[in-house]
N, C-alpha and C positions, 0 to 999 in steps of 0.2 A: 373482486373487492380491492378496490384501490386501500395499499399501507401506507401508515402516515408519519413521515420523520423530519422533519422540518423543524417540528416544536422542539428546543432545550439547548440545540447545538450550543447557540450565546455562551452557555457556560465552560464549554470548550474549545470552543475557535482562537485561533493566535495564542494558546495559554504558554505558551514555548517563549511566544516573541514579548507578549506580558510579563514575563521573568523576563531574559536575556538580554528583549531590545534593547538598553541603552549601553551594551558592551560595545565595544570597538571592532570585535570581531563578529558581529552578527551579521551585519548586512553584508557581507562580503559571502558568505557561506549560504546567506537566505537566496542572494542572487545567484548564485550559482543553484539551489536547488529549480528554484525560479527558470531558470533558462534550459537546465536539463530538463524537467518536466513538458516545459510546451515543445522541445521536439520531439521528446519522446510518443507526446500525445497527439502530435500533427500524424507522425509515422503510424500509429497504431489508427488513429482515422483513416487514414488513407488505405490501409490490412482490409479494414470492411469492405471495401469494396469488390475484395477479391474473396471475403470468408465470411458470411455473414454472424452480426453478433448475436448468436442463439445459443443455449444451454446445448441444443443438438448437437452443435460445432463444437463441443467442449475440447475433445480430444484432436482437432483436428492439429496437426504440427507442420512447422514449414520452413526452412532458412532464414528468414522475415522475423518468426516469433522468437527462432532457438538466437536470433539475432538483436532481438527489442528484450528475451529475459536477462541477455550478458548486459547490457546498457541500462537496465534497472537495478538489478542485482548492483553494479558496479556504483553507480549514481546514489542509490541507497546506503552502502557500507560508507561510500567515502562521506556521505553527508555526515551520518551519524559518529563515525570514527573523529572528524574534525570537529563535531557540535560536543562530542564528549570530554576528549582533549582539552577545549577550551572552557567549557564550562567549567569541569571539576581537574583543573591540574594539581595534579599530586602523583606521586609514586606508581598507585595504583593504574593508570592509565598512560605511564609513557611506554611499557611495554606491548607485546600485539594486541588488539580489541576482535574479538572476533560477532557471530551472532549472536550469542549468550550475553554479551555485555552491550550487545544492543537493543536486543530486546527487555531486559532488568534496568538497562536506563530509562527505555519509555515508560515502561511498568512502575517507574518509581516515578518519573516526573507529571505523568499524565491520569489523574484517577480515572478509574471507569472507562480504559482503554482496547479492554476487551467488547465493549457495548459499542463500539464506535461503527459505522457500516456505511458503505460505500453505494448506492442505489444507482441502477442504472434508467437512463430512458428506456423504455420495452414495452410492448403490452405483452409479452408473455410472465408468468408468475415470479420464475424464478432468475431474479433482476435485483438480489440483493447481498453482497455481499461480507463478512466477518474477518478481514486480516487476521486483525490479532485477537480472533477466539484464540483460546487456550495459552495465552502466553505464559511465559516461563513454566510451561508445562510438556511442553516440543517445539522443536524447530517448526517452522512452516513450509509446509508443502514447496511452495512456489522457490522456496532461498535453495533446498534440497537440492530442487532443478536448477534454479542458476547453476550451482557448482557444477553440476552434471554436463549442462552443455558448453560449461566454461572449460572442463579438464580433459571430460572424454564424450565431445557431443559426436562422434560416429557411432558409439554403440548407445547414446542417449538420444540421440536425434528426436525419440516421440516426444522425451520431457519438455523441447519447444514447443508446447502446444497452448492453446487461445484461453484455458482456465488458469496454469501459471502466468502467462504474462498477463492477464485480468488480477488476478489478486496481488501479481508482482506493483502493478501499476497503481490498485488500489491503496496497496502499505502506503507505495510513495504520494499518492494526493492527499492521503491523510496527514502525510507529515509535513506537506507542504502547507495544509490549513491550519497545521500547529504552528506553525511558523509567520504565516502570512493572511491579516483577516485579509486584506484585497483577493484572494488566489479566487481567479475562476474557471473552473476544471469544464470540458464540455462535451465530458464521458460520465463521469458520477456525479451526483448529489452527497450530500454527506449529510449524515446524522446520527443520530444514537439506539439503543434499542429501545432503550424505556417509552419514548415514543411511541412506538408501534400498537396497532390496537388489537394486536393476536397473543396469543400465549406465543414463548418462546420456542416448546418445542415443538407447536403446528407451526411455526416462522420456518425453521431451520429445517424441519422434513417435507417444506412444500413451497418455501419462496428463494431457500439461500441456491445463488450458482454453484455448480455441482462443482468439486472436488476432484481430484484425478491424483 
């Protein structure tokens, strides 16, 4: 059964650059997410070729991946540390920002951010993925392993593996579509849950990419 998420995005795409755009300081921060993205995503193209993109492959880990989750992890804080700062300067935010105060930014600026899902091309099932299920309810798996392979990746070495840097990768195309309607990603699709023509939790027990 082909799932359907195409339909509603509209009401969420660019809703970042819909507010922001006419600051002084947006485009300079949108391109930079802009330019980190497409090599990031040239790089992880090119991974396929060597590890194919399958739910099977989940756990597969490699200098490559433990090397594309430091450069998203990294890519993603600085975006959102610098989108925060500028947006809401006050008090509150000239001290350190960590992921708690990135993820309660999106939560607050983005409704219905937890429904947001990243699709991939596949024919196998489970080709759909949830970044920000559960936000401000736990960190994310995927940011966990950043630090991991950013501080101590010799005894973390597996947390480089093909399902962190897939959801690492997914946070960041989502925030690139909040930011940018032109963004076109040519790993995921994006959309939302309400879409979907399955209940949620036959969705998440038989289509979402597996977790690690």
């Amino acid at each position: 059964m082909r799932l359907y998420i195409s339909r509603g995005w509209g009401s969420l795409s660019a809703i970042l650059e819909k507010k922001y755009g006419n600051q002084d300081w947006f485009n300079r921060i949108k391109f930079y997410l802009n330019d980190r993205h497409y090599h990031i995503q040239e790089r992880l193209l090119t991974s396929f070729r060597y590890v194919e993109l399958n739910p099977k492959n989940a756990l597969s880990f490699s200098y490559e991946y433990s090397s594309l989750l430091r450069d998203i992890g990294g890519v993603f804080g600085s975006f959102l540390d610098k989108f925060i700062r500028s947006a809401s300067p006050s008090p509150s935010t000239k001290g350190e920002l960590n992921i708690n105060n990135y993820l309660e930014f999106l939560d607050s600026e983005v409704d219905g951010i937890e429904e947001i899902c990243a699709e991939m091309e596949a024919e196998y099932d489970q080709r759909y993925l949830f970044p920000f299920q559960g936000i401000g309810k736990s960190i994310p798996n995927w940011w966990k392993a950043y630090n991991n392979v950013k501080h101590t990746d010799i005894e973390k070495l597996q947390d480089g593996c093909l399902t962190n840097v897939l959801y690492g990768f997914a946070s960041l195309s989502i925030l690139e579509n909040l930011v940018d309607a032109s963004a076109y990603n040519r790993i995921f699709q994006i959309g939302v849950h309400h879409d979907f023509t399955v209940d949620k939790t036959i969705l998440w027990n038989n289509y979402v990419f597996p977790l690690c």
